[in-house]
PQR file of N, CA, C, O and H, with PARSE charges and radii, in Angstrom:
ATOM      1  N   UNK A   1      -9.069   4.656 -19.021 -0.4000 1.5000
ATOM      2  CA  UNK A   1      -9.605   3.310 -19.108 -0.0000 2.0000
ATOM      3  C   UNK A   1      -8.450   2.316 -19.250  0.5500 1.7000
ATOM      4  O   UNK A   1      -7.446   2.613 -19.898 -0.5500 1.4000
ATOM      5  N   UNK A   2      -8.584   1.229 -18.689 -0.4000 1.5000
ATOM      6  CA  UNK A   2      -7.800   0.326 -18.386 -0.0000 2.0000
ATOM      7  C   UNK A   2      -7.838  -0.681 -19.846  0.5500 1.7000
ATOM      8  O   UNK A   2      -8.846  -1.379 -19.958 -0.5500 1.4000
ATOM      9  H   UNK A   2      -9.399   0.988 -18.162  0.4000 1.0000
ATOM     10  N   UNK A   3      -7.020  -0.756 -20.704 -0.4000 1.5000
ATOM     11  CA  UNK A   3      -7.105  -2.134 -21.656 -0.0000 2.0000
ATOM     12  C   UNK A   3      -6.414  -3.492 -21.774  0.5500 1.7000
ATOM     13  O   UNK A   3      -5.448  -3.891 -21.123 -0.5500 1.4000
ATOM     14  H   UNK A   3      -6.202  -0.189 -20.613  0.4000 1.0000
ATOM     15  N   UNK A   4      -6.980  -4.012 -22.565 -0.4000 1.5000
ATOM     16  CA  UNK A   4      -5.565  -5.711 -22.756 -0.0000 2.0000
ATOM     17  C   UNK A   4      -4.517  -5.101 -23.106  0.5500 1.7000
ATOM     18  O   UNK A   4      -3.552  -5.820 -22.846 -0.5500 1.4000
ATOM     19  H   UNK A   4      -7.764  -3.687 -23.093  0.4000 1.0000
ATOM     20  N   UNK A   5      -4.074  -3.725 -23.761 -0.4000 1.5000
ATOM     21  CA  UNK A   5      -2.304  -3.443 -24.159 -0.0000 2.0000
ATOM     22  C   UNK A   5      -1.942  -2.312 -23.025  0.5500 1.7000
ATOM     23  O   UNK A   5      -1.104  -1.526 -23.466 -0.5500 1.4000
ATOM     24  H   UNK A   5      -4.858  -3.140 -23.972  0.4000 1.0000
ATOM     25  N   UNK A   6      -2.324  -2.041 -21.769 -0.4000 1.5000
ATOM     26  CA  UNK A   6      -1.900  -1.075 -20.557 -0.0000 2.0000
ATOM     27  C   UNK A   6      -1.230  -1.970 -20.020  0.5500 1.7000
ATOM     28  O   UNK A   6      -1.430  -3.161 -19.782 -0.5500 1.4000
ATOM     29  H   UNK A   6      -3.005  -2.679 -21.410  0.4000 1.0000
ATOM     30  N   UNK A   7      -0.132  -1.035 -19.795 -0.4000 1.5000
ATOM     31  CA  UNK A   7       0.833  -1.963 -18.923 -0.0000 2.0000
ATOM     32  C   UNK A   7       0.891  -1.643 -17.430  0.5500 1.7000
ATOM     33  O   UNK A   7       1.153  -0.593 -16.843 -0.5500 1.4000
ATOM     34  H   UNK A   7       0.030  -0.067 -19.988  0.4000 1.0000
ATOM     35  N   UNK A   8       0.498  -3.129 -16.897 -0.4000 1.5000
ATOM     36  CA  UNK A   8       0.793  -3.348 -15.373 -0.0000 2.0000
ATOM     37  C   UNK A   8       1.717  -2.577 -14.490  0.5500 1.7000
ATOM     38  O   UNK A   8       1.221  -2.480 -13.368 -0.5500 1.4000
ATOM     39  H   UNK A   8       0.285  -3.982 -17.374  0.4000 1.0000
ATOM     40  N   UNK A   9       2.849  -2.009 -14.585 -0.4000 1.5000
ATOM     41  CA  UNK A   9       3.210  -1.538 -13.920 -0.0000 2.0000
ATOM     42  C   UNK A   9       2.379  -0.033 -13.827  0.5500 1.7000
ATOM     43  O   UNK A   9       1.745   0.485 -12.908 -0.5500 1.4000
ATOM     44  H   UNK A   9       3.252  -2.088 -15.496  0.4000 1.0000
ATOM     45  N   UNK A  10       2.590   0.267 -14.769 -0.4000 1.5000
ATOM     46  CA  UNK A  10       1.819   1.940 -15.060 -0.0000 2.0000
ATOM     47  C   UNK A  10       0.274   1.727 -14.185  0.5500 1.7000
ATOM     48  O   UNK A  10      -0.020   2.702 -13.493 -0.5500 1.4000
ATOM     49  H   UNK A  10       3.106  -0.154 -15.515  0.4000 1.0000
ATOM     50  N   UNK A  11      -0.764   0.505 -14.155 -0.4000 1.5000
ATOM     51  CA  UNK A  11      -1.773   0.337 -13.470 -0.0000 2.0000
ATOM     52  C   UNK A  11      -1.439   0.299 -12.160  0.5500 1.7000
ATOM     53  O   UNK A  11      -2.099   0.774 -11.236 -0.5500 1.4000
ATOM     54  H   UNK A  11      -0.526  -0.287 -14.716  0.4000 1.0000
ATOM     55  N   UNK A  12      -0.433  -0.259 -12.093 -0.4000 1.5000
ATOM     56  CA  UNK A  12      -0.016  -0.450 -10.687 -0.0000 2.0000
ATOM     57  C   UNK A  12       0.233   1.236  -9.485  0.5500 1.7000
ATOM     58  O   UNK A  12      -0.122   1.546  -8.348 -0.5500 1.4000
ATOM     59  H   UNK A  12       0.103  -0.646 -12.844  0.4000 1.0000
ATOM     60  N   UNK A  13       1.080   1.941 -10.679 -0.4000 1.5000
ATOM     61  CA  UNK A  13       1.938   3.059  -9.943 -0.0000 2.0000
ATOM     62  C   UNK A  13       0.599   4.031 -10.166  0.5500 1.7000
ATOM     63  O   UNK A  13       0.555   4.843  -9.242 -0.5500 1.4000
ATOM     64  H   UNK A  13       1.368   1.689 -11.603  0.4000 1.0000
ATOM     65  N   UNK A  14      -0.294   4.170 -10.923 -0.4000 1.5000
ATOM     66  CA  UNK A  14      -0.939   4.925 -11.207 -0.0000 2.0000
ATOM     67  C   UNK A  14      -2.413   4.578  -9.985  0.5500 1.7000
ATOM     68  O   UNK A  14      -3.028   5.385  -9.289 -0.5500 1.4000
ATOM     69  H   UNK A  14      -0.258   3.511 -11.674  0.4000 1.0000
ATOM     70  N   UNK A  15      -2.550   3.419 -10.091 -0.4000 1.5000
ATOM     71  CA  UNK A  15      -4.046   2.928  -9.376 -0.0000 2.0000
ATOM     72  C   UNK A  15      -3.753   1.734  -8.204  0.5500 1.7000
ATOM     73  O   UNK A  15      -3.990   0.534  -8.346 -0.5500 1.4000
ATOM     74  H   UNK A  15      -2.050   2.763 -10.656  0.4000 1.0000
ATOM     75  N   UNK A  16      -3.139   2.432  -6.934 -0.4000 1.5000
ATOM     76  CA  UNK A  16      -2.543   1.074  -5.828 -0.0000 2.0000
ATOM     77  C   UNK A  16      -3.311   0.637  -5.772  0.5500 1.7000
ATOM     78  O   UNK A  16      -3.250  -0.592  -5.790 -0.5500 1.4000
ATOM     79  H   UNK A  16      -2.946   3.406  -6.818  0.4000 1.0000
ATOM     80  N   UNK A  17      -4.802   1.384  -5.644 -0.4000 1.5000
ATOM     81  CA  UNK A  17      -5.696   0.375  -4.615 -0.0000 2.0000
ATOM     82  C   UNK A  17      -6.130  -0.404  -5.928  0.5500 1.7000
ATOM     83  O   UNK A  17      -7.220  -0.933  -5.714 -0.5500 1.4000
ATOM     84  H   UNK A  17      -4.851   2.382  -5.629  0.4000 1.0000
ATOM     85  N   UNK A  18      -5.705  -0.643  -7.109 -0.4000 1.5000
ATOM     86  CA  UNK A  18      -6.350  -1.999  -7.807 -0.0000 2.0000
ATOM     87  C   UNK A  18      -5.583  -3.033  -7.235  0.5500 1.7000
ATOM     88  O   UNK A  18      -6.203  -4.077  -7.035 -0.5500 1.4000
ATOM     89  H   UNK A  18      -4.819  -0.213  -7.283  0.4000 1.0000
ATOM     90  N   UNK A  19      -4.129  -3.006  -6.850 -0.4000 1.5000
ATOM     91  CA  UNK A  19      -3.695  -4.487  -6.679 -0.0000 2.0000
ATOM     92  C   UNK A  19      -4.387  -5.410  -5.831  0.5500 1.7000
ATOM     93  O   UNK A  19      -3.839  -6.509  -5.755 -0.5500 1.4000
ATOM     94  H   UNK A  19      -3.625  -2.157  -7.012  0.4000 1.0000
ATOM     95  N   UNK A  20      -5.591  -5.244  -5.080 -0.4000 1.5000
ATOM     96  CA  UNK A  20      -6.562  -6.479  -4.405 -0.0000 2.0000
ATOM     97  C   UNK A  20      -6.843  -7.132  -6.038  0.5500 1.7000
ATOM     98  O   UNK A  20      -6.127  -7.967  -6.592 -0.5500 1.4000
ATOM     99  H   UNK A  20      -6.036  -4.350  -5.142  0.4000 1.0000
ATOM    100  N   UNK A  21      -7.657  -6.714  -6.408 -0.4000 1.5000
ATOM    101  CA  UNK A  21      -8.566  -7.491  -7.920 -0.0000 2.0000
ATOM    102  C   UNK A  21      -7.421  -8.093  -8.352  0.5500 1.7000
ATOM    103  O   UNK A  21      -7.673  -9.297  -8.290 -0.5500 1.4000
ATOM    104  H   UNK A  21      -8.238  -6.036  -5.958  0.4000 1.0000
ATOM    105  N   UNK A  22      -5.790  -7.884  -8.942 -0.4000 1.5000
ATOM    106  CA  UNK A  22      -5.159  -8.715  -9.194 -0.0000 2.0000
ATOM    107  C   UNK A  22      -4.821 -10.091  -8.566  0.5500 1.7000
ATOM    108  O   UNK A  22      -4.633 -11.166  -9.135 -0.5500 1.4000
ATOM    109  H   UNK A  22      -5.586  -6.906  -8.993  0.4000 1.0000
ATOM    110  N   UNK A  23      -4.788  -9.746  -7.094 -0.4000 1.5000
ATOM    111  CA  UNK A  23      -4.815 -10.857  -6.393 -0.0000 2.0000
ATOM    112  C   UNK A  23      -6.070 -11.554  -6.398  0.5500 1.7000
ATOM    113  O   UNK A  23      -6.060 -12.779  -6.283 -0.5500 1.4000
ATOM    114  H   UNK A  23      -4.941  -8.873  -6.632  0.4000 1.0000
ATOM    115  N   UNK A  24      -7.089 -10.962  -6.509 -0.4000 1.5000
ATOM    116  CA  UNK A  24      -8.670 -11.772  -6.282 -0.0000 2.0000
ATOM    117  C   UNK A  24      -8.591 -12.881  -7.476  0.5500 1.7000
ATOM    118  O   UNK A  24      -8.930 -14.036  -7.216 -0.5500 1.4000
ATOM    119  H   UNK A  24      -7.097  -9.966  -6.603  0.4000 1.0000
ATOM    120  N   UNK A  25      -8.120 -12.512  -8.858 -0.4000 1.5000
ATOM    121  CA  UNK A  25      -8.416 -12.680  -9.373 -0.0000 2.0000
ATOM    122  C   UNK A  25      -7.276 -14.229  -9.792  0.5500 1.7000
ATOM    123  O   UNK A  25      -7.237 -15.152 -10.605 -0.5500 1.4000
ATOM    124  H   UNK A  25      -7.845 -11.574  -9.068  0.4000 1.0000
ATOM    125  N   UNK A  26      -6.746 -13.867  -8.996 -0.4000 1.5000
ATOM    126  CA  UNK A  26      -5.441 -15.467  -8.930 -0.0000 2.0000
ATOM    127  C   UNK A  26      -3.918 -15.060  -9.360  0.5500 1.7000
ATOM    128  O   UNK A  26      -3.065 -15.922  -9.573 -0.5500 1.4000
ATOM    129  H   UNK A  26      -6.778 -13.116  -8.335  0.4000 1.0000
ATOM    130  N   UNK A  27      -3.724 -13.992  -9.441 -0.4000 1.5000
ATOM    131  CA  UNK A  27      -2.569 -13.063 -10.290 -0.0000 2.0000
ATOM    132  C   UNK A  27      -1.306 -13.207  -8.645  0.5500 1.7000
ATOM    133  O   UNK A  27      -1.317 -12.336  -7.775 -0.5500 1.4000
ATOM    134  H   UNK A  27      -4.417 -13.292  -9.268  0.4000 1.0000
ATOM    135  N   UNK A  28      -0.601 -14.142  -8.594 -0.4000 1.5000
ATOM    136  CA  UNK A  28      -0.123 -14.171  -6.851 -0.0000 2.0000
ATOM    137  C   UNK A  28       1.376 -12.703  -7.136  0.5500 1.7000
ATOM    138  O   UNK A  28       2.037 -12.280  -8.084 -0.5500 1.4000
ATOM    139  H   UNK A  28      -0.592 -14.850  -9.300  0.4000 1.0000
ATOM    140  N   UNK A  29       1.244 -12.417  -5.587 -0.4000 1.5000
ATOM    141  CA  UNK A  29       2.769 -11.819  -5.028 -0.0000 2.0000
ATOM    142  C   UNK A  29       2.909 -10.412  -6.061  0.5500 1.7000
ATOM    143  O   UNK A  29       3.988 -10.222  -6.623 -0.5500 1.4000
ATOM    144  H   UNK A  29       0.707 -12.760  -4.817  0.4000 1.0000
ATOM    145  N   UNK A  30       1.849  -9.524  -6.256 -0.4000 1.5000
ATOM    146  CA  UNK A  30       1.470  -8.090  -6.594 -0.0000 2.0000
ATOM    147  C   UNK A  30       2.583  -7.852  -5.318  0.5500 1.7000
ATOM    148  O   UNK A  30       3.802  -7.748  -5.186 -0.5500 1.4000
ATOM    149  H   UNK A  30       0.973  -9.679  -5.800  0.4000 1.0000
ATOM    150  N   UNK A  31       1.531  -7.835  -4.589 -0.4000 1.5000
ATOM    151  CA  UNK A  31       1.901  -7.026  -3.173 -0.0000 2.0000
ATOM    152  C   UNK A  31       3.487  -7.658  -2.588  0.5500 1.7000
ATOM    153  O   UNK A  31       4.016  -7.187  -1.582 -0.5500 1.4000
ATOM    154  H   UNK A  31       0.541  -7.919  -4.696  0.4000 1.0000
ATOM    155  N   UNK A  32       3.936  -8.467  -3.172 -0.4000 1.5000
ATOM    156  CA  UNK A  32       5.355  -9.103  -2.274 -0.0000 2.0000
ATOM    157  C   UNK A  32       6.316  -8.455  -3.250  0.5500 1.7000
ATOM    158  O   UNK A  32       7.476  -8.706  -2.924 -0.5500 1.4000
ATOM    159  H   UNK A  32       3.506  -8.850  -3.990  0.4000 1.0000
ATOM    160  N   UNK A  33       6.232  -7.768  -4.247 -0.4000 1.5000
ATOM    161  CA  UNK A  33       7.230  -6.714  -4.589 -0.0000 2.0000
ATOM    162  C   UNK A  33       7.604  -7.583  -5.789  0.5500 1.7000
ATOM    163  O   UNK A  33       8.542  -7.047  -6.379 -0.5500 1.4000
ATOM    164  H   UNK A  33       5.289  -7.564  -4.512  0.4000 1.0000
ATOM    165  N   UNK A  34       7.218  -8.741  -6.381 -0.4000 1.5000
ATOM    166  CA  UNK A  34       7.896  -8.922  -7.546 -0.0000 2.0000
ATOM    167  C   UNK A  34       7.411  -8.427  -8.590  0.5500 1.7000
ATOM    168  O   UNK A  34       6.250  -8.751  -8.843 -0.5500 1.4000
ATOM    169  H   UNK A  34       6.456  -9.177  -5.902  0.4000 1.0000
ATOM    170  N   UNK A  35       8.058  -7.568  -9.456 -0.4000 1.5000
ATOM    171  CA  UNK A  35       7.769  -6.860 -10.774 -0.0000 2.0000
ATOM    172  C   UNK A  35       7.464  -7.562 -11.389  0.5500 1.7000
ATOM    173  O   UNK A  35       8.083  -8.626 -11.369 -0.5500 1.4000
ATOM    174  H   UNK A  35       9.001  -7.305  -9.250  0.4000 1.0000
ATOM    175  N   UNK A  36       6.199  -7.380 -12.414 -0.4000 1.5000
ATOM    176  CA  UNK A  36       5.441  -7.094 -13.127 -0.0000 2.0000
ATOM    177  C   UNK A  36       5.539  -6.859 -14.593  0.5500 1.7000
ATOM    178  O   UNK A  36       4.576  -6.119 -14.792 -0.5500 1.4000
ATOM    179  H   UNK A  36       5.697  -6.515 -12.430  0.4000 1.0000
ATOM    180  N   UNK A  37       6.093  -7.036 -15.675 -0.4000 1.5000
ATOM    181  CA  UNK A  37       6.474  -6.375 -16.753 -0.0000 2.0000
ATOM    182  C   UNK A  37       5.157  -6.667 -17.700  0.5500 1.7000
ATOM    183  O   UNK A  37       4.450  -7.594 -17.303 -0.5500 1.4000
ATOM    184  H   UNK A  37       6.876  -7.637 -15.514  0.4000 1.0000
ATOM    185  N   UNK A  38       4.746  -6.003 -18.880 -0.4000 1.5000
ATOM    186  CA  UNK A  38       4.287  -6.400 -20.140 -0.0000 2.0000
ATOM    187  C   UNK A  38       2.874  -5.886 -19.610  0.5500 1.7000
ATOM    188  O   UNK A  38       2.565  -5.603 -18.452 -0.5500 1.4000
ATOM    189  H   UNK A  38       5.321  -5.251 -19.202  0.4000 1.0000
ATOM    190  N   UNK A  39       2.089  -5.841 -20.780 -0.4000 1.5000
ATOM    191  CA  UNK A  39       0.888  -6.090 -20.419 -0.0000 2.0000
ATOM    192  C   UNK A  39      -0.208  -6.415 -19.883  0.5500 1.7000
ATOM    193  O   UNK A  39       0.074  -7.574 -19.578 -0.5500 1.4000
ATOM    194  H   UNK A  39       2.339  -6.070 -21.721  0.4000 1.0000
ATOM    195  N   UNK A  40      -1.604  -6.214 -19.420 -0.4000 1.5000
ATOM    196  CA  UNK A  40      -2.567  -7.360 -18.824 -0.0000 2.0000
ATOM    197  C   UNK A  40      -3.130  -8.824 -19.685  0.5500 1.7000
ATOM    198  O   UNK A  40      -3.572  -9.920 -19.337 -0.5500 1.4000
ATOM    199  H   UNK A  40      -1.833  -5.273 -19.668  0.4000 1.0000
ATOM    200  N   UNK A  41      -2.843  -8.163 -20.941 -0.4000 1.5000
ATOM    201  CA  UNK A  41      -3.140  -9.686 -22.130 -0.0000 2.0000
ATOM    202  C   UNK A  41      -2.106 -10.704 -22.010  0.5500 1.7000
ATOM    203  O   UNK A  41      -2.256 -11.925 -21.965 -0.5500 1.4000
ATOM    204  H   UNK A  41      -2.484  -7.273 -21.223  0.4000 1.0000
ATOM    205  N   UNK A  42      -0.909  -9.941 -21.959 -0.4000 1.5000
ATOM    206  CA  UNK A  42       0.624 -11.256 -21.222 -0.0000 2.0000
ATOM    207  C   UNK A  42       0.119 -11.592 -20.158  0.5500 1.7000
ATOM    208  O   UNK A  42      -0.132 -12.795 -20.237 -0.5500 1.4000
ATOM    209  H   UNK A  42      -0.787  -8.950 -21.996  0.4000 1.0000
ATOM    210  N   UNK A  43      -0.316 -10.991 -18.718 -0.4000 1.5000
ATOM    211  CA  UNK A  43      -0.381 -11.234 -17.725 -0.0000 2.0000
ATOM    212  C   UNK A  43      -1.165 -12.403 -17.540  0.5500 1.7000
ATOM    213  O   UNK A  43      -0.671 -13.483 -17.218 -0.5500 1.4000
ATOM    214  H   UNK A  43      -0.112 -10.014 -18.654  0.4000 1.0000
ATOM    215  N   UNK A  44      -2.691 -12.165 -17.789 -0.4000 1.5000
ATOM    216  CA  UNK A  44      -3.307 -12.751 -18.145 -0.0000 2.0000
ATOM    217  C   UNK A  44      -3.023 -14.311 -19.185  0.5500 1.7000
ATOM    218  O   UNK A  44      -3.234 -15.481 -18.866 -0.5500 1.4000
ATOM    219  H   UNK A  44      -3.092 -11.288 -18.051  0.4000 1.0000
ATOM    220  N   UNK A  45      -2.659 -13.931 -20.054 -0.4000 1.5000
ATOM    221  CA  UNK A  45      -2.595 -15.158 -20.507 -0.0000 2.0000
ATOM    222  C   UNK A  45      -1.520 -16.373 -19.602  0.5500 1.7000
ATOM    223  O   UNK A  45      -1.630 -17.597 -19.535 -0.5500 1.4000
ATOM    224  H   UNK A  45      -2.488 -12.980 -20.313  0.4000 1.0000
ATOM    225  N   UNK A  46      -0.603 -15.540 -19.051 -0.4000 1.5000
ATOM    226  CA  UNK A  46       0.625 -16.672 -18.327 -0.0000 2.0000
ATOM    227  C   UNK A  46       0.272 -16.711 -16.845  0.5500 1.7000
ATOM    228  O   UNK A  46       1.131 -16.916 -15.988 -0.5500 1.4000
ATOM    229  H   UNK A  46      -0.513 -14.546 -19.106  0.4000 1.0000
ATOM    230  N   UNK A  47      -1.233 -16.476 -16.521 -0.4000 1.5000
ATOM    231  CA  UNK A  47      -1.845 -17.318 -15.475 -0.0000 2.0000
ATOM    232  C   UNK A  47      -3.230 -17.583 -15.711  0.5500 1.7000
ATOM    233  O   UNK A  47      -3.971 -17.441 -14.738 -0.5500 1.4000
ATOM    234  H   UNK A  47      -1.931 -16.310 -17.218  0.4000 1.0000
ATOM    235  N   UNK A  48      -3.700 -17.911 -16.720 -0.4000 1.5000
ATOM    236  CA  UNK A  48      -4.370 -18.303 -17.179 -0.0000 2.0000
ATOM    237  C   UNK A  48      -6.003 -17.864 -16.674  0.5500 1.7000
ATOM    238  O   UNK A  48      -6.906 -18.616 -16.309 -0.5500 1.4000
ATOM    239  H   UNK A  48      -3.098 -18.026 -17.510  0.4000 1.0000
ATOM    240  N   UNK A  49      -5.997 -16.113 -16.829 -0.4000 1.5000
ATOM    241  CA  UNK A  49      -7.245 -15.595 -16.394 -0.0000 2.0000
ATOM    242  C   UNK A  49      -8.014 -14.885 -17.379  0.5500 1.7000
ATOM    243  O   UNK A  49      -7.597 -14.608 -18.504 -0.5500 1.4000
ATOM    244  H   UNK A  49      -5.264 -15.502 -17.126  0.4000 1.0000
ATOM    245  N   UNK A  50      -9.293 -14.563 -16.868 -0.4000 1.5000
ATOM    246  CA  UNK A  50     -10.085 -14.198 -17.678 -0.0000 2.0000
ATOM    247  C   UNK A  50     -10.486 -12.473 -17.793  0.5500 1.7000
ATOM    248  O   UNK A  50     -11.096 -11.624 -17.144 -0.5500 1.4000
ATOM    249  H   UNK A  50      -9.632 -14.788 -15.955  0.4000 1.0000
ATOM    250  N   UNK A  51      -9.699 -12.598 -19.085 -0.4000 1.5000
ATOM    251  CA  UNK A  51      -9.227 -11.140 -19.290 -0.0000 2.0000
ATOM    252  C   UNK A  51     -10.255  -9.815 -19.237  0.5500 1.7000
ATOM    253  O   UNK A  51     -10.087  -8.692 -18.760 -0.5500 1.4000
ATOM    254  H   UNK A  51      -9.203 -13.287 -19.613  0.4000 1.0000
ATOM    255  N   UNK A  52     -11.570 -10.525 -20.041 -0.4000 1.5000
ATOM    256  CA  UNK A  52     -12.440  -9.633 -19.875 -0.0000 2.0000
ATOM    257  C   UNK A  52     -13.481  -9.637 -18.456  0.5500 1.7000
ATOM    258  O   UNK A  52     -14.512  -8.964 -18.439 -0.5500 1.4000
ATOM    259  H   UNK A  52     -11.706 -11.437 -20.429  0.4000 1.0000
ATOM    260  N   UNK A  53     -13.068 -10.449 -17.351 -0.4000 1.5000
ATOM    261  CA  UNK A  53     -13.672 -10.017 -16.022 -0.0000 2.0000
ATOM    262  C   UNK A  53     -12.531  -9.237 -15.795  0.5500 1.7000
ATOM    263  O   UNK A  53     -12.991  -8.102 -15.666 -0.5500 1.4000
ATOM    264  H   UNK A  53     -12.231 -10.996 -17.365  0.4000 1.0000
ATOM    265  N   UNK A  54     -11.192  -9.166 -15.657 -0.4000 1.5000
ATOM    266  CA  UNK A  54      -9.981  -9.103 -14.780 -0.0000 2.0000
ATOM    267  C   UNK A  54     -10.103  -7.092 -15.324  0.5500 1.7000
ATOM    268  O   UNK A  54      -9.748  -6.264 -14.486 -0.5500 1.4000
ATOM    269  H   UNK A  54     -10.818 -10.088 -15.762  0.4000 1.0000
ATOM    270  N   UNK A  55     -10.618  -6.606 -16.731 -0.4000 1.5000
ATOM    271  CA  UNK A  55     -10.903  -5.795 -17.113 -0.0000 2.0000
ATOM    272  C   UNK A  55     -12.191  -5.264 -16.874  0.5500 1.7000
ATOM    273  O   UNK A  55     -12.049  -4.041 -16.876 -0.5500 1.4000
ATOM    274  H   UNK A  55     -10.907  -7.279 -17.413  0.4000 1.0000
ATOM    275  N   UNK A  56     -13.267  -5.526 -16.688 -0.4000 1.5000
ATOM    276  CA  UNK A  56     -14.501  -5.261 -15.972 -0.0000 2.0000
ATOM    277  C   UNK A  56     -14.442  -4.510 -14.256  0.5500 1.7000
ATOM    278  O   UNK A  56     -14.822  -3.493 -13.675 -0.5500 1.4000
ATOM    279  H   UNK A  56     -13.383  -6.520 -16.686  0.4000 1.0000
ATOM    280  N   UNK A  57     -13.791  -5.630 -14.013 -0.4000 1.5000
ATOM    281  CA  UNK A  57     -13.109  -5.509 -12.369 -0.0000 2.0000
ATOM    282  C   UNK A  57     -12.603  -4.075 -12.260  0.5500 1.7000
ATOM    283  O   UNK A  57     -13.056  -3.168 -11.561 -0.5500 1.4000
ATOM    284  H   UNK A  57     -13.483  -6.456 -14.485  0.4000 1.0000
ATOM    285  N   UNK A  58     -11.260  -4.060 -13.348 -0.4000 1.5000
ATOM    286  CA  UNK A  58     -10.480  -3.396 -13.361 -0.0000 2.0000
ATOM    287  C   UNK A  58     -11.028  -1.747 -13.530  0.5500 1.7000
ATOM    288  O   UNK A  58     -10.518  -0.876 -12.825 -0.5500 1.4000
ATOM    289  H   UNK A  58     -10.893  -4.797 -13.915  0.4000 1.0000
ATOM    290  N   UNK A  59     -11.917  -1.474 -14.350 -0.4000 1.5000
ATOM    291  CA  UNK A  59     -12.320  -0.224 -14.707 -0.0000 2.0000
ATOM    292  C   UNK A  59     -13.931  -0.023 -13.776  0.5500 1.7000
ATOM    293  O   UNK A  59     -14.777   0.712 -14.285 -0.5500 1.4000
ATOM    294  H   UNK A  59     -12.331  -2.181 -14.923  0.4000 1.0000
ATOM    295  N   UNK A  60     -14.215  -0.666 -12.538 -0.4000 1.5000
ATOM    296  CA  UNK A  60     -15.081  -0.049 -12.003 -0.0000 2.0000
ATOM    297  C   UNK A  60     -14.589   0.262 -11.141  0.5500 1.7000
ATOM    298  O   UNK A  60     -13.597  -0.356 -10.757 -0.5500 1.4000
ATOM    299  H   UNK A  60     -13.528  -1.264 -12.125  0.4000 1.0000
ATOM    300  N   UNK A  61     -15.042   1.297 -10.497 -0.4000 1.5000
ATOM    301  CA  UNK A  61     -14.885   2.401  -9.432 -0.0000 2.0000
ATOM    302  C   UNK A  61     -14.570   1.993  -8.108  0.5500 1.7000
ATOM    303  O   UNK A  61     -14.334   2.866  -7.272 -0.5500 1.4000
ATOM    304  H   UNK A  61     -15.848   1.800 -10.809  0.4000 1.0000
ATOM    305  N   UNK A  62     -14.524   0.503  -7.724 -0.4000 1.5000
ATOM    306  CA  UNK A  62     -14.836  -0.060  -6.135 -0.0000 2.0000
ATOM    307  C   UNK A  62     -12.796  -0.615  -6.248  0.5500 1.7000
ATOM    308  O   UNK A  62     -11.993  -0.698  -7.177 -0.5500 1.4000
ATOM    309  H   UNK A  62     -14.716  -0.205  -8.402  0.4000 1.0000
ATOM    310  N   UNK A  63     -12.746  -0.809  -5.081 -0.4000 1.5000
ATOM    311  CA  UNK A  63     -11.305  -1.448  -4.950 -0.0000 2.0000
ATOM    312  C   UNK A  63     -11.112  -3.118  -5.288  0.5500 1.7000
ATOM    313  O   UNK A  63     -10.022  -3.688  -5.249 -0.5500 1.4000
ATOM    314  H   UNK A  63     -13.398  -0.742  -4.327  0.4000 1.0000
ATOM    315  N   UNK A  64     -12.342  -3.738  -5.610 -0.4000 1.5000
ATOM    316  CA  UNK A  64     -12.486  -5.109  -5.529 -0.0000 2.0000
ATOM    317  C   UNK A  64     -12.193  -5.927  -4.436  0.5500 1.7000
ATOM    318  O   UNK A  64     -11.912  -7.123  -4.509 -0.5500 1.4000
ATOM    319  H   UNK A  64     -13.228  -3.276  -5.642  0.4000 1.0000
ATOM    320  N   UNK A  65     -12.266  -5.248  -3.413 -0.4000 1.5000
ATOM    321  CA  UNK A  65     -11.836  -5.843  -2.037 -0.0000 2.0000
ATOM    322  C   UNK A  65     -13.229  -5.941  -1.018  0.5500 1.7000
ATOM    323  O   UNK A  65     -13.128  -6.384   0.126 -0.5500 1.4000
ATOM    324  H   UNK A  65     -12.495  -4.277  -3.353  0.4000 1.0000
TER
END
């Protein structure tokens, strides 16, 4: 299960096909290779999204695409 203290990269290397929902969700340039560090609660907070959809998203079964 995916939480606010899992870190993004580890979601990343572990689950590719989530990086659509990051982008859906307003999170820019996943896919253009710029790293990622910290958490989804950092992430989240320093683009100003909503953590518990971006986590909903995140832990169902579909690619969000």
């Amino acid at each position: 299960m995916i939480t606010r203290k899992s870190k993004i990269e580890d979601i990343l290397r572990d689950f590719p096909e989530k990086t659509g929902i990051f982008v859906q969700m307003g999170i820019p340039c996943l896919v253009c290779g710029e790293p990622f560090w910290g958490t989804v609660e950092e992430l989240c907070e320093r683009y100003n999204v909503d953590i518990d959809l971006l986590l909903k998203k995140l832990n169902n079964n579909d690619k969000g695409v």
